[in-house]
VOZA-319425 format. One line per 2 residues: number of its first residue (from 1); their letters; for each residue x, y, z of N, C-alpha, C. Coordinates in nm, 3 decimals. Example, Ala and Ser with C-alpha at 12.3 -4.5 7.8 and 13.67 -1.06 7.14 Angstrom:
REM residues 2
1	as	1.319/-0.569/0.780/1.230/-0.450/0.780/1.320/-0.330/0.780  1.285/-0.225/0.708/1.367/-0.106/0.714/1.290/0.003/0.787 $
***
This chain:
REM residues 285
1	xx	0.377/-3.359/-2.464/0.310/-3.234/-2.429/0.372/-3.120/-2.510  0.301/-3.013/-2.578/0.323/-2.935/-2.609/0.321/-2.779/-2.573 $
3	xx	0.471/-2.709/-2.579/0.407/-2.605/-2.484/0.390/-2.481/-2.601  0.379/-2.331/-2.551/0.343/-2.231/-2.638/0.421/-2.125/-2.539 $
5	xx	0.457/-2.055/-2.662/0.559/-1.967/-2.623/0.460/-1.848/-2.674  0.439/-1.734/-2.614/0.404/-1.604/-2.700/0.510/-1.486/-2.719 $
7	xx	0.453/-1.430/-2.826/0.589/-1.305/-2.897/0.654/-1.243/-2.823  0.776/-1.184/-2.767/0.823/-1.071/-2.642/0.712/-0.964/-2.639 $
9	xx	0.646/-0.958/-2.778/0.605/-0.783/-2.810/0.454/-0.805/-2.783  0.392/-0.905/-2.810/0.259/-0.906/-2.856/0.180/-0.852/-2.754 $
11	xx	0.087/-0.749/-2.768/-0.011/-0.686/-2.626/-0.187/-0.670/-2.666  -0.235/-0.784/-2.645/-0.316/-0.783/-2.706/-0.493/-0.772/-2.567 $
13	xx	-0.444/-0.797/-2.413/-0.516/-0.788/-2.341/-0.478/-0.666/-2.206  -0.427/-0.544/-2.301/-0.398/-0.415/-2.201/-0.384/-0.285/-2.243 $
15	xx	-0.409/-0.189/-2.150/-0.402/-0.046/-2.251/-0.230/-0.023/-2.221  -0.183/0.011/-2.378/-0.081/0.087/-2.336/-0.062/0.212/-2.264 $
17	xx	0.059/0.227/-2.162/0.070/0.343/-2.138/0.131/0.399/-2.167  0.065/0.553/-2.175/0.117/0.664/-2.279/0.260/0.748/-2.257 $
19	xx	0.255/0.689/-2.098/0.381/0.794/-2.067/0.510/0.700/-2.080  0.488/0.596/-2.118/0.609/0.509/-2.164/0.683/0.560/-2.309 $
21	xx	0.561/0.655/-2.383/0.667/0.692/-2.503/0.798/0.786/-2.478  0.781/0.890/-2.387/0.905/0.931/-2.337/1.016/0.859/-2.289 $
23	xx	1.145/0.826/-2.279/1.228/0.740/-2.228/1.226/0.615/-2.218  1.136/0.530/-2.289/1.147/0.435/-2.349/1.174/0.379/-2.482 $
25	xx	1.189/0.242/-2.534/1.306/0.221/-2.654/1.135/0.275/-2.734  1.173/0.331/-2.897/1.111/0.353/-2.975/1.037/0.268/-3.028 $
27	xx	1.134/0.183/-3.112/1.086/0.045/-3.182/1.006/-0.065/-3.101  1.042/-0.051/-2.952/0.984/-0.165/-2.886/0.828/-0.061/-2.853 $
29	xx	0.833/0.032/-2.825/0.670/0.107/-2.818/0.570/0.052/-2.966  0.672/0.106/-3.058/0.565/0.136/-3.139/0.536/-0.025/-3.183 $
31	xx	0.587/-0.119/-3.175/0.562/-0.279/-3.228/0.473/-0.299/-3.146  0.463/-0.225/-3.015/0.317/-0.282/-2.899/0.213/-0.209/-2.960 $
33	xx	0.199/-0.065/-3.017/0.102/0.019/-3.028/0.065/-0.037/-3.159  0.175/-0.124/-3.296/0.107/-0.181/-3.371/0.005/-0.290/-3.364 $
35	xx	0.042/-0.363/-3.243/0.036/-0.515/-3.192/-0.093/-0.481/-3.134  -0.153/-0.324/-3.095/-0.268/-0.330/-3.006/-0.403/-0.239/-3.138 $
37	xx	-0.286/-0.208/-3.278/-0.403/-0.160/-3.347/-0.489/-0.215/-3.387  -0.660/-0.206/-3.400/-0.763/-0.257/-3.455/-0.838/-0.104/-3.523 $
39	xx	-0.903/-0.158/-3.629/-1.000/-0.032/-3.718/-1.116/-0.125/-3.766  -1.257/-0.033/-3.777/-1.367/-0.117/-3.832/-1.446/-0.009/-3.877 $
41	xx	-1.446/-0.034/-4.023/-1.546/0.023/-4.074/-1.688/0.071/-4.087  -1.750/0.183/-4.071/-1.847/0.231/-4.004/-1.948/0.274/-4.134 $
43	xx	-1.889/0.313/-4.228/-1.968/0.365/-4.399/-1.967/0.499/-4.401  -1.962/0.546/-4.495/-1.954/0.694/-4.541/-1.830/0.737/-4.525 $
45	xx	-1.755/0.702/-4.537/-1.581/0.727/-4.519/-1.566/0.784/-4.390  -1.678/0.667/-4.302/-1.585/0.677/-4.173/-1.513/0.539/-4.109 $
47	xx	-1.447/0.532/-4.034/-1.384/0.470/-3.953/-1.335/0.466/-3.850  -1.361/0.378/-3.720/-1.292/0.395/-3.615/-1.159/0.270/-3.584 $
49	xx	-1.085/0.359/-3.537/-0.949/0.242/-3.492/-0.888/0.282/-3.371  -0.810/0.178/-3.282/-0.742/0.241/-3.172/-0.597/0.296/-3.208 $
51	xx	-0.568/0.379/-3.106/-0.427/0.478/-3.178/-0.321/0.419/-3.017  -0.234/0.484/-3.055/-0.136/0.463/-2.931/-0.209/0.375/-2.815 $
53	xx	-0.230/0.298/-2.885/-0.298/0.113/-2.766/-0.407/0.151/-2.665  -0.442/0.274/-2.673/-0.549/0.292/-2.598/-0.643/0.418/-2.633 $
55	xx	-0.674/0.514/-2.724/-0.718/0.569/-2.733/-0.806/0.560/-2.902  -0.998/0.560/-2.856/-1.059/0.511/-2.995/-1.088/0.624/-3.064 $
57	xx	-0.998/0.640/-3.207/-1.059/0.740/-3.291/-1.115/0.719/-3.410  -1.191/0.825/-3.452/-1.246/0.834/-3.546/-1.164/0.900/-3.664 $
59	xx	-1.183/0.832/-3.785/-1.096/0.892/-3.909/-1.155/0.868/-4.041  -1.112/0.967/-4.143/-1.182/0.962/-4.242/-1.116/0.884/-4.391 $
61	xx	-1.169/0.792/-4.423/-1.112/0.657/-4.502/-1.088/0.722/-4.641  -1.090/0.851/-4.687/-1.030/0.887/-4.785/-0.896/0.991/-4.774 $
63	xx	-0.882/0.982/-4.678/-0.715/1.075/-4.643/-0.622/0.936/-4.620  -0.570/0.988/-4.715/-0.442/0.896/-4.719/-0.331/0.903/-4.628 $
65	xx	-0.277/1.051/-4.625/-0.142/1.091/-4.571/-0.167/1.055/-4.423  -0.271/1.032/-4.328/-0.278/1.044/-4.194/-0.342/0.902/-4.125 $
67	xx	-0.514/0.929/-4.213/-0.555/0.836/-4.154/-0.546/0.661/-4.148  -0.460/0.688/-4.287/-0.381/0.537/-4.297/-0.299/0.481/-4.240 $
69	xx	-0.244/0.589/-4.213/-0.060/0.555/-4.053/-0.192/0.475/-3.961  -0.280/0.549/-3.900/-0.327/0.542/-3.779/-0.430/0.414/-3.796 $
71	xx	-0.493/0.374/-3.917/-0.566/0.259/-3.932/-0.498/0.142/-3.869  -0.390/0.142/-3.949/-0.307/0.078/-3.985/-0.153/0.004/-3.867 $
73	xx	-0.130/0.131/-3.854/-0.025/0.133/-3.759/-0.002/0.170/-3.600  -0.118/0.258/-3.578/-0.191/0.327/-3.450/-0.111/0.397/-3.426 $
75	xx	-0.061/0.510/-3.463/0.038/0.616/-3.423/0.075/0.732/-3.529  0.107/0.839/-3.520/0.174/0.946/-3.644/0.243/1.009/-3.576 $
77	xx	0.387/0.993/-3.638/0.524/1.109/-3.613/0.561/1.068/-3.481  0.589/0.946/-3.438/0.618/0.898/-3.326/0.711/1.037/-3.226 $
79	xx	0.846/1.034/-3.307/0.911/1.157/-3.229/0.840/1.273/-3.187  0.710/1.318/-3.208/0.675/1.449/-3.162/0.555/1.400/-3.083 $
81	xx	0.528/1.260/-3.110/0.420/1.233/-2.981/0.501/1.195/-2.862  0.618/1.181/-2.863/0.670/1.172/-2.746/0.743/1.271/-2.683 $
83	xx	0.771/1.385/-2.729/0.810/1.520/-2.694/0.697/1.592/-2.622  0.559/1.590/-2.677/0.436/1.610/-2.641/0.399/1.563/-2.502 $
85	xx	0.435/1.428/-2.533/0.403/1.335/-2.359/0.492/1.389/-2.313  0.655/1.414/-2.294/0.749/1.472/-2.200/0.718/1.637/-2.185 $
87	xx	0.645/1.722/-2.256/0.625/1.822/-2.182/0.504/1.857/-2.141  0.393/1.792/-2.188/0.260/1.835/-2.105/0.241/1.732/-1.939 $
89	xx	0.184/1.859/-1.860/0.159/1.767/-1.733/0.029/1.807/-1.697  -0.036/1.774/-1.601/-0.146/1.747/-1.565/-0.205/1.907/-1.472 $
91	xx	-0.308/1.939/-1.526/-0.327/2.056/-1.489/-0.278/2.204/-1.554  -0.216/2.137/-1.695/-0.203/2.275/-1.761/-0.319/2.330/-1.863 $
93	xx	-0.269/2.430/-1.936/-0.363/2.463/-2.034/-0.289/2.505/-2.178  -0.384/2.386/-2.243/-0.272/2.383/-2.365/-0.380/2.428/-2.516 $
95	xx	-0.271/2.469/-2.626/-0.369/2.509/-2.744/-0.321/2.398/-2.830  -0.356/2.369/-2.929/-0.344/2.226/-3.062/-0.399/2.355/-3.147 $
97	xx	-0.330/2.426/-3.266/-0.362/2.508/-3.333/-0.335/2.427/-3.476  -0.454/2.378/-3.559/-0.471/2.301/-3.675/-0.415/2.170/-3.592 $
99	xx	-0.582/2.118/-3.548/-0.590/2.036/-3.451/-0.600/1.863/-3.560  -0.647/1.899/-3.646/-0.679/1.808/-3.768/-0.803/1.694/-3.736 $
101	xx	-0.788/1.565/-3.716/-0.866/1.485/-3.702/-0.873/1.458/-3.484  -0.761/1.522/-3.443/-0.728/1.491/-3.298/-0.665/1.423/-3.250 $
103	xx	-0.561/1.370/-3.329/-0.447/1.254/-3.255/-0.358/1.371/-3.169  -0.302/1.459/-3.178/-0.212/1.502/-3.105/-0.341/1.568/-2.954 $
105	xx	-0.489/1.630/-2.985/-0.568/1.672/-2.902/-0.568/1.585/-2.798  -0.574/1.405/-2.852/-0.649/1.296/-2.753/-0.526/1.330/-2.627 $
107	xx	-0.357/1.327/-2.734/-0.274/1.308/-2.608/-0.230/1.385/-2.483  -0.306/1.550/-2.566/-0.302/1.669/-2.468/-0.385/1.672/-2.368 $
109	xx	-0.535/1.630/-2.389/-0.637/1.566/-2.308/-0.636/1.487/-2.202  -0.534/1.388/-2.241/-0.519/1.307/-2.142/-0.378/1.323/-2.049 $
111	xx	-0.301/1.373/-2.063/-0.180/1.461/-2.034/-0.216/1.516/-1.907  -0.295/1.653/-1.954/-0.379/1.765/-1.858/-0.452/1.747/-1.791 $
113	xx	-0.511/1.590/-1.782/-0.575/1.564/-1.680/-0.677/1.640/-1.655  -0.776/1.598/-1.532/-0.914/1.642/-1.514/-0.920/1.791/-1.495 $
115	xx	-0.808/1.827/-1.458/-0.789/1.944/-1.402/-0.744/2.089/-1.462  -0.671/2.003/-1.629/-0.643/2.052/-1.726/-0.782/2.117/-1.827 $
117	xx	-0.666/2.189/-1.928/-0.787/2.258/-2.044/-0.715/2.228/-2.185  -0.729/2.227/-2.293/-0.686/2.171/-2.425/-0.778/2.279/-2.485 $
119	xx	-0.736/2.362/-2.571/-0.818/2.435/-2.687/-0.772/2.402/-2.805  -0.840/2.338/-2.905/-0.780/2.265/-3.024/-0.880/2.351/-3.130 $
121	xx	-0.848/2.362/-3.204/-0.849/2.486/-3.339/-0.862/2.404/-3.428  -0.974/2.383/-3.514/-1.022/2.294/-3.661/-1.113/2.342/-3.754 $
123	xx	-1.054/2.451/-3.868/-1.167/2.479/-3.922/-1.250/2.403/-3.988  -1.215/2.320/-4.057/-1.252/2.182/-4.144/-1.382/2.102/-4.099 $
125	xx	-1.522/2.165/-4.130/-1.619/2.144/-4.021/-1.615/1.934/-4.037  -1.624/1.915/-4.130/-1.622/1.698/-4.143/-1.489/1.694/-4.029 $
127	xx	-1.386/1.703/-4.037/-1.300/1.649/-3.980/-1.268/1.710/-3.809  -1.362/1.810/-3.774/-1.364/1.824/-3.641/-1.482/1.800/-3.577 $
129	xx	-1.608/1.711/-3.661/-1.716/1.668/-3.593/-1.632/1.544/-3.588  -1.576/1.464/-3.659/-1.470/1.339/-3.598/-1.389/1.342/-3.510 $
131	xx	-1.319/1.469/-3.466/-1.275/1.453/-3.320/-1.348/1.514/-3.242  -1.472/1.578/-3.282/-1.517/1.610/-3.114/-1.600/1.430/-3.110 $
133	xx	-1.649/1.348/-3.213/-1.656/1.246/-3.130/-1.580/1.111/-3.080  -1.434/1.146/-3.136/-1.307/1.101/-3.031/-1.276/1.157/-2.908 $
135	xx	-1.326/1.261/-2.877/-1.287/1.314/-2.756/-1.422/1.280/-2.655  -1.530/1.260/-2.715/-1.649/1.222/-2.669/-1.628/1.069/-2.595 $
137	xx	-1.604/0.980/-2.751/-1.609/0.810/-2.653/-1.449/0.753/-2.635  -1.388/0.894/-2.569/-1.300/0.858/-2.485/-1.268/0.918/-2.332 $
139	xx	-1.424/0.993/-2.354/-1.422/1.050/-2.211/-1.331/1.221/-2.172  -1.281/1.280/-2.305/-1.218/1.407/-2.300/-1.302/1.517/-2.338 $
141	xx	-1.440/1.530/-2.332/-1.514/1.613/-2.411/-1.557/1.736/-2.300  -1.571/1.719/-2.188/-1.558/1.812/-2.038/-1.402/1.883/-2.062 $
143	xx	-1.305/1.836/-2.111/-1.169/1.879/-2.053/-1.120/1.987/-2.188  -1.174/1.991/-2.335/-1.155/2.012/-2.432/-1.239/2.097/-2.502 $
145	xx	-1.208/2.212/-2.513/-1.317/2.342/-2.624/-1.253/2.323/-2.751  -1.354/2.255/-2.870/-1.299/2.287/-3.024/-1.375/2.380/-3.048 $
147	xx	-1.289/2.480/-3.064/-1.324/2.608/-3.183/-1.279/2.587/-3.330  -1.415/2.633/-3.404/-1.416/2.588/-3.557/-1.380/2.746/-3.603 $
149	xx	-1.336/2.804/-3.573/-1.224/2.944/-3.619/-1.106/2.907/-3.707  -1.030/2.926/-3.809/-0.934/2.959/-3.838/-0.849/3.108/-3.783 $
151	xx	-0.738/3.059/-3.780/-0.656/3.159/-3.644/-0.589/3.198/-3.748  -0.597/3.391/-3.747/-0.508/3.426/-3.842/-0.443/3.571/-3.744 $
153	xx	-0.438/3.687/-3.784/-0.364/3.804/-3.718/-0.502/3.881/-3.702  -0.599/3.902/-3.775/-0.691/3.994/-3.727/-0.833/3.911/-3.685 $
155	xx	-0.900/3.945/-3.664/-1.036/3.937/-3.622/-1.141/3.957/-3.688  -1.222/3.893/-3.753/-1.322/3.864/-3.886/-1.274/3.885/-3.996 $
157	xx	-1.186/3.859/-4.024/-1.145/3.872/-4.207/-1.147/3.770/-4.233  -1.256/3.771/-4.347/-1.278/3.628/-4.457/-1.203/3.588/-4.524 $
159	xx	-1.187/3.489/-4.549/-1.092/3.377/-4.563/-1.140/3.259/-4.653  -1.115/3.176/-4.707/-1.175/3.069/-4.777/-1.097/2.920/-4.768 $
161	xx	-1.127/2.859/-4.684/-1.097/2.712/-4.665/-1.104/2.589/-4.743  -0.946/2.567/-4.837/-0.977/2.447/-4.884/-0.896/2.357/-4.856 $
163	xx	-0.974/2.227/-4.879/-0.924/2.105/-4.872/-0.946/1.970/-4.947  -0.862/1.961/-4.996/-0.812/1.862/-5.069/-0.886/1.711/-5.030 $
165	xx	-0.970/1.660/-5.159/-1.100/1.572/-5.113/-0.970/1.406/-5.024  -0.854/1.420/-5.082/-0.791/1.312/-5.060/-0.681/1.325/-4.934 $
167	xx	-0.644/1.437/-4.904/-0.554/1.483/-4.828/-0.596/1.573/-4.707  -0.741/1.553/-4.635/-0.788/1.689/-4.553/-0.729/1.681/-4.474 $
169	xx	-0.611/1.684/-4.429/-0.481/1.701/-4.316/-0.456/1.797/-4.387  -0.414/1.813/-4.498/-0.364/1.960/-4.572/-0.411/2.081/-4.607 $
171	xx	-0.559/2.065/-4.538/-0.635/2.182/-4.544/-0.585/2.322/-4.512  -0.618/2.424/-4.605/-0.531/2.536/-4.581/-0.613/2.653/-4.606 $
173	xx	-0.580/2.760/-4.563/-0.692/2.835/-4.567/-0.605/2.986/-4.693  -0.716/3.024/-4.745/-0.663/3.158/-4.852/-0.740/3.227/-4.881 $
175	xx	-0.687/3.359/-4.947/-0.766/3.463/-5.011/-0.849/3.468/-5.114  -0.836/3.330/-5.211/-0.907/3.348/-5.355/-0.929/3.212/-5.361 $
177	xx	-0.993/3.172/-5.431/-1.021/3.060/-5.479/-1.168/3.000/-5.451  -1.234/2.900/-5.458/-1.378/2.832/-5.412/-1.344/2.713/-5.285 $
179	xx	-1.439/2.770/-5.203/-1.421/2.671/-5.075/-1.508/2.764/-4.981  -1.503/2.667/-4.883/-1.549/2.698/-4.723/-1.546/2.860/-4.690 $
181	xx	-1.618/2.961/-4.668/-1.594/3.090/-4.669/-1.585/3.117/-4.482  -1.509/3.122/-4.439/-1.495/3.148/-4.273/-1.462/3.321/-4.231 $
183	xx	-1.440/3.308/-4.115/-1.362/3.441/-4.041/-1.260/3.416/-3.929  -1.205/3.479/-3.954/-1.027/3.479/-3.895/-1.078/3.523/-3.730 $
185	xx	-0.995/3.472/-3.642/-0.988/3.520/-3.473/-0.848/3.484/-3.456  -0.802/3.643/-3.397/-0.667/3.638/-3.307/-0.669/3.512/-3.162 $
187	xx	-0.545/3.439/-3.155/-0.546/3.368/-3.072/-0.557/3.431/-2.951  -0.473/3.573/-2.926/-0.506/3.629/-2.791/-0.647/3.699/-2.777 $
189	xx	-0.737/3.705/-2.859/-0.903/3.725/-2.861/-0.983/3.695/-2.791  -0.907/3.538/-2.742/-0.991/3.432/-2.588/-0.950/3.431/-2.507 $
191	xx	-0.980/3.525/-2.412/-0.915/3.527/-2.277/-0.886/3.420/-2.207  -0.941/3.296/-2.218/-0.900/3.188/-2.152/-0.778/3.112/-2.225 $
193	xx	-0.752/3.175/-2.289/-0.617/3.109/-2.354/-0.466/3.179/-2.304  -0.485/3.345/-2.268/-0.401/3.373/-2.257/-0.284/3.324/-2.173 $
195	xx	-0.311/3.250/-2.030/-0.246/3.199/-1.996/-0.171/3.013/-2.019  -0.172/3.007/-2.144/-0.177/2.872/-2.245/-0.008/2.846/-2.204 $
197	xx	0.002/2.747/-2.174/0.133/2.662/-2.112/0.238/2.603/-2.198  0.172/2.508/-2.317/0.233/2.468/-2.439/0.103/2.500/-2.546 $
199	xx	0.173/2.525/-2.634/0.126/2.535/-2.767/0.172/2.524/-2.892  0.053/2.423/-2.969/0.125/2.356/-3.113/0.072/2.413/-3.236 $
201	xx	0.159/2.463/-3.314/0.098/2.550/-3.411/0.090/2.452/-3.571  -0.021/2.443/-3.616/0.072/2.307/-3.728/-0.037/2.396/-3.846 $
203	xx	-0.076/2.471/-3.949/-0.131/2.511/-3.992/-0.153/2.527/-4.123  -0.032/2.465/-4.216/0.012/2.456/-4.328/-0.006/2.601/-4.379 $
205	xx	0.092/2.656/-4.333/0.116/2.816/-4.388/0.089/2.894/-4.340  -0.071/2.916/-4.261/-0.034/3.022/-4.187/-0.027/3.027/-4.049 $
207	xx	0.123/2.973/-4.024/0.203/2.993/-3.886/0.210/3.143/-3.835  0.253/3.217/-3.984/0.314/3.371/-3.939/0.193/3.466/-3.882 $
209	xx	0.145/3.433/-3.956/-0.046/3.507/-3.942/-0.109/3.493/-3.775  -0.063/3.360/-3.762/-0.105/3.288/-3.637/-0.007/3.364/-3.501 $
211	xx	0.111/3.357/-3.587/0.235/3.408/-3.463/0.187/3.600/-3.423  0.122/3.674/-3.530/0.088/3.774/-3.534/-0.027/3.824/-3.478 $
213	xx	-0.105/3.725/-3.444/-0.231/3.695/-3.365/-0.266/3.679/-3.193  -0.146/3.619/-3.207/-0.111/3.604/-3.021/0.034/3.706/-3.008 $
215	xx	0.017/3.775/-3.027/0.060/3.897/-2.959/0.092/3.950/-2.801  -0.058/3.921/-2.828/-0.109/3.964/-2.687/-0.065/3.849/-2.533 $
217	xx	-0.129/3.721/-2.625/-0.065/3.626/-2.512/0.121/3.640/-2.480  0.213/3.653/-2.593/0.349/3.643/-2.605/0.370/3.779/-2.456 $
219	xx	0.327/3.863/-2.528/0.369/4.002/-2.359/0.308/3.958/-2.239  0.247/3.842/-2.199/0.239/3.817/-2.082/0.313/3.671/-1.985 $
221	xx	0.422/3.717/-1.961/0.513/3.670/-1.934/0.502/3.596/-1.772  0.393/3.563/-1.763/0.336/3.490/-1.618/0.407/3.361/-1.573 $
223	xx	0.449/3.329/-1.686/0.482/3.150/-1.636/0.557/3.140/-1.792  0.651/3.012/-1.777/0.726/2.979/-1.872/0.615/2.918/-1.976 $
225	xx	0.658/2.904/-2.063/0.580/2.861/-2.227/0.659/2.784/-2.300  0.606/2.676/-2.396/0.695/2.620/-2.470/0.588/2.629/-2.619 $
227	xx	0.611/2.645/-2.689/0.573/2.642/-2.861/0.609/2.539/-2.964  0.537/2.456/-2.979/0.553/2.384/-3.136/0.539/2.449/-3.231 $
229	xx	0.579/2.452/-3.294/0.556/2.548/-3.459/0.627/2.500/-3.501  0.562/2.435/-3.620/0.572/2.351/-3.782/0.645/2.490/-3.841 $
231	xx	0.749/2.474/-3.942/0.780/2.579/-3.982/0.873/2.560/-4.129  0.837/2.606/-4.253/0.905/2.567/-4.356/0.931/2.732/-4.436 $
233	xx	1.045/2.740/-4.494/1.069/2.849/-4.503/0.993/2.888/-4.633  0.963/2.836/-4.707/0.918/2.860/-4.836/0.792/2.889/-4.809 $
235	xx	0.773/2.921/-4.690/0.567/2.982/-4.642/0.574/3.079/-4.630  0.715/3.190/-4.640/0.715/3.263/-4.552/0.822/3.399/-4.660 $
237	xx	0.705/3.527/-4.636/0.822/3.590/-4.757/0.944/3.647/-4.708  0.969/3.628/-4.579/1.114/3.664/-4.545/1.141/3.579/-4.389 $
239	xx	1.122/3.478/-4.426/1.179/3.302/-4.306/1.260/3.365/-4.238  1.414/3.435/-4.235/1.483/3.514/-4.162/1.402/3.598/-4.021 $
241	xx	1.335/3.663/-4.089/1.283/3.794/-4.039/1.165/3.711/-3.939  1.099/3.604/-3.981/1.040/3.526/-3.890/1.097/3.478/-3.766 $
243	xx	1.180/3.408/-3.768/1.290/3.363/-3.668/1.368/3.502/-3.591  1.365/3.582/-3.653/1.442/3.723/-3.579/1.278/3.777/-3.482 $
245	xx	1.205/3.767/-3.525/1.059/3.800/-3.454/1.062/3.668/-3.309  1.069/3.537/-3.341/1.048/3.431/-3.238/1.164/3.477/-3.126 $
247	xx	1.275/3.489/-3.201/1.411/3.527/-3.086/1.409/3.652/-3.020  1.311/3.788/-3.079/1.312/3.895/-2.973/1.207/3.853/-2.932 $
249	xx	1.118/3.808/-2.892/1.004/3.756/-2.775/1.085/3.669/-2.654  1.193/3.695/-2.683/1.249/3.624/-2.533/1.282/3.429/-2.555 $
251	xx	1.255/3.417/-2.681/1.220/3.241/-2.699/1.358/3.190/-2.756  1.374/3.073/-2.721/1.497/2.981/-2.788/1.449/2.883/-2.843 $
253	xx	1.543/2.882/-2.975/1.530/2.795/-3.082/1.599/2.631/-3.078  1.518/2.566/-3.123/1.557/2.443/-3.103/1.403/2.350/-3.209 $
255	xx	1.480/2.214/-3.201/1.392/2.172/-3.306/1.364/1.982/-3.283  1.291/1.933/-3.309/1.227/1.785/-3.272/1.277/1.714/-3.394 $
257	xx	1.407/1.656/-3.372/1.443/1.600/-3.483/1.371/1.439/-3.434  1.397/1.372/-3.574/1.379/1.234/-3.576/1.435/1.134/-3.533 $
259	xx	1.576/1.193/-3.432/1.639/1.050/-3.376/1.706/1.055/-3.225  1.697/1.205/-3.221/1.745/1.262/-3.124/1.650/1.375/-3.065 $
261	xx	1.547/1.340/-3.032/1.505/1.437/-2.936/1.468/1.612/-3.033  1.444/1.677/-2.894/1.487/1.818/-2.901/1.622/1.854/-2.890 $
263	xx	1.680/1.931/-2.998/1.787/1.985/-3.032/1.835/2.132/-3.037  1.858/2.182/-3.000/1.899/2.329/-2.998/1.928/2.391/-3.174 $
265	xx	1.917/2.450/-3.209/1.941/2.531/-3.334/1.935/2.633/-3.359  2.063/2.692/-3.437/2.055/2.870/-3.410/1.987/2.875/-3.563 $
267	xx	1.946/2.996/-3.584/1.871/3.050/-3.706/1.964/3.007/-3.784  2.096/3.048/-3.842/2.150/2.933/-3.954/2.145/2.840/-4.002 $
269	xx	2.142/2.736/-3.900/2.106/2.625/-3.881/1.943/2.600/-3.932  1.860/2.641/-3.880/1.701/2.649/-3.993/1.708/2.656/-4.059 $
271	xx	1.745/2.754/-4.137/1.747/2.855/-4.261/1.820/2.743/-4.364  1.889/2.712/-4.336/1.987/2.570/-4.388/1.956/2.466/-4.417 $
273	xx	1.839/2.427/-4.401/1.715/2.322/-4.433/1.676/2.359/-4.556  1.639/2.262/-4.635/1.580/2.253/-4.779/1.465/2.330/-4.751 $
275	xx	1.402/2.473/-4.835/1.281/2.595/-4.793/1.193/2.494/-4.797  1.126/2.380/-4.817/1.016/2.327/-4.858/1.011/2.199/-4.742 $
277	xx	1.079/2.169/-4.661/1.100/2.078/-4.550/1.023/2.095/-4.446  0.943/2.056/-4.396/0.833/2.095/-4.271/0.989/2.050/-4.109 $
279	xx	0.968/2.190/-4.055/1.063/2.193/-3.969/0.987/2.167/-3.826  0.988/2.082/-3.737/0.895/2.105/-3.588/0.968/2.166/-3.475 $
281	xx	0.997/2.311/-3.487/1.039/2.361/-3.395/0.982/2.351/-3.228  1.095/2.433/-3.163/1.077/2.388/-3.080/1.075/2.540/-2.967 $
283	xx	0.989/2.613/-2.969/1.026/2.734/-2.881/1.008/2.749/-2.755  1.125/2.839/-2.641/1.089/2.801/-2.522/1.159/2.924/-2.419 $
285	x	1.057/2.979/-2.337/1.144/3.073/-2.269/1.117/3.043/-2.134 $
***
């Protein structure tokens, strides 16, 4: 008689659960979330695959930098999807600012629960009709407003959106050039945001623009807040003077490293990073 042994890891008849990425081993998550990825080609450079073992998205088969992790591997930036799961809870109201295709949206969605709100920010009109229909056939499309705004400091100033036919994760928005012609909205502009719980700023450059925009939300000091903001100094014509702006709003600095968690860091300590290094801060008052 012959018997059969199966792999420790292999998960091939269950949804993973999501809140196991917090305080559980790394390597043993992500070998299940590989073990549960599948993708199938749909035509026109689309594709759907499952991401973190249970959630089906849609992605676009000519971005390399993103949608290939996730074909492939079902996950991106493991450490900040699990910082994400340890601070969102159920019933808050959260923003995803340069929301991209929706992997970090699906996990805020489902986080916040029925009761929750998610406002995710995508100017990139192809790549946010792909997550509003990830958020659709996964059942988050009631819980989730995508606004196709680019978020800058003022309120209708044109702008021009480009993106890179191979890289549209890196879409970035500017003053000159040929592309997408949009208009700018202050984040504190939507009253239903002002009272926003966590918020992730990922924007490729304009963070500061963005930080200058919610203003209005920062002086209302109702309830504690925590901030993601992507942050590289070389975006920024005086990175110092940025960080001296985050620290008089009352906020502490700290940052989502890769092996250890959230870490505390004083402005030296940033500033001290190679200018061109994408930093995932961590702000919190």
């Amino acid at each position: 008689m012959r018997g059969r042994t199966s792999p420790p890891h292999r998960a091939t008849r269950h949804i993973f659960d999501i809140g196991r990425l917090k305080g559980a081993d790394r390597a043993v998550n992500e070998a299940e979330i590989r073990a549960l990825c599948s993708s199938a080609y749909l035509g026109d450079h689309w594709a759907l695959c499952r991401v973190l073992g249970r959630y089906k998205m849609y992605v676009d088969t000519r971005d390399i930098g993103l949608s290939s992790h996730l074909m492939l591997d079902g996950y991106w930036e493991m450490w900040l999807s699990e910082e994400l799961v340890g601070c969102i809870q159920p019933g808050m109201t959260v923003v995803d600012a340069g929301a991209n295709l929706g992997y970090f949206t699906l996990i805020m969605a489902d986080r916040v629960g029925p009761k929750g709100l998610v406002h995710a920010f995508e100017p990139n009109p192809p790549i946010a009709h792909r997550m509003i229909k990830s958020l659709e056939v996964n059942g988050f499309r009631s819980r989730v407003t995508v606004h196709p705004e680019p978020l800058g400091d003022k309120n209708d100033r044109e702008v021009i959106l480009v993106a890179p036919s191979d890289e549209p994760k890196n879409a970035y928005v500017t003053h000159e050039g040929v592309g997408l012609v949009l208009k700018t909205r202050r984040l504190d502009s939507f009253p239903e945001i002002l009272d926003a719980d966590v918020i992730k700023i990922d924007a490729e450059g304009a963070e500061l623009d963005i930080w200058h925009g919610m203003s209005g939300l920062l002086e209302r000091r109702s309830r504690p807040q925590t901030i993601f903001l992507e942050y590289a100094a070389a975006r920024y014509a005086d990175p110092g003077d940025f960080l001296r702006e985050i620290v008089a709003a009352g906020f502490s600095l700290a940052e989502v490293s890769f092996g250890e968690g959230i870490q505390p860091r004083t402005e030296a300590q940033i500033l001290a990073a190679p200018p061109n290094i994408d930093q995932m801060l961590v702000l919190r008052r």
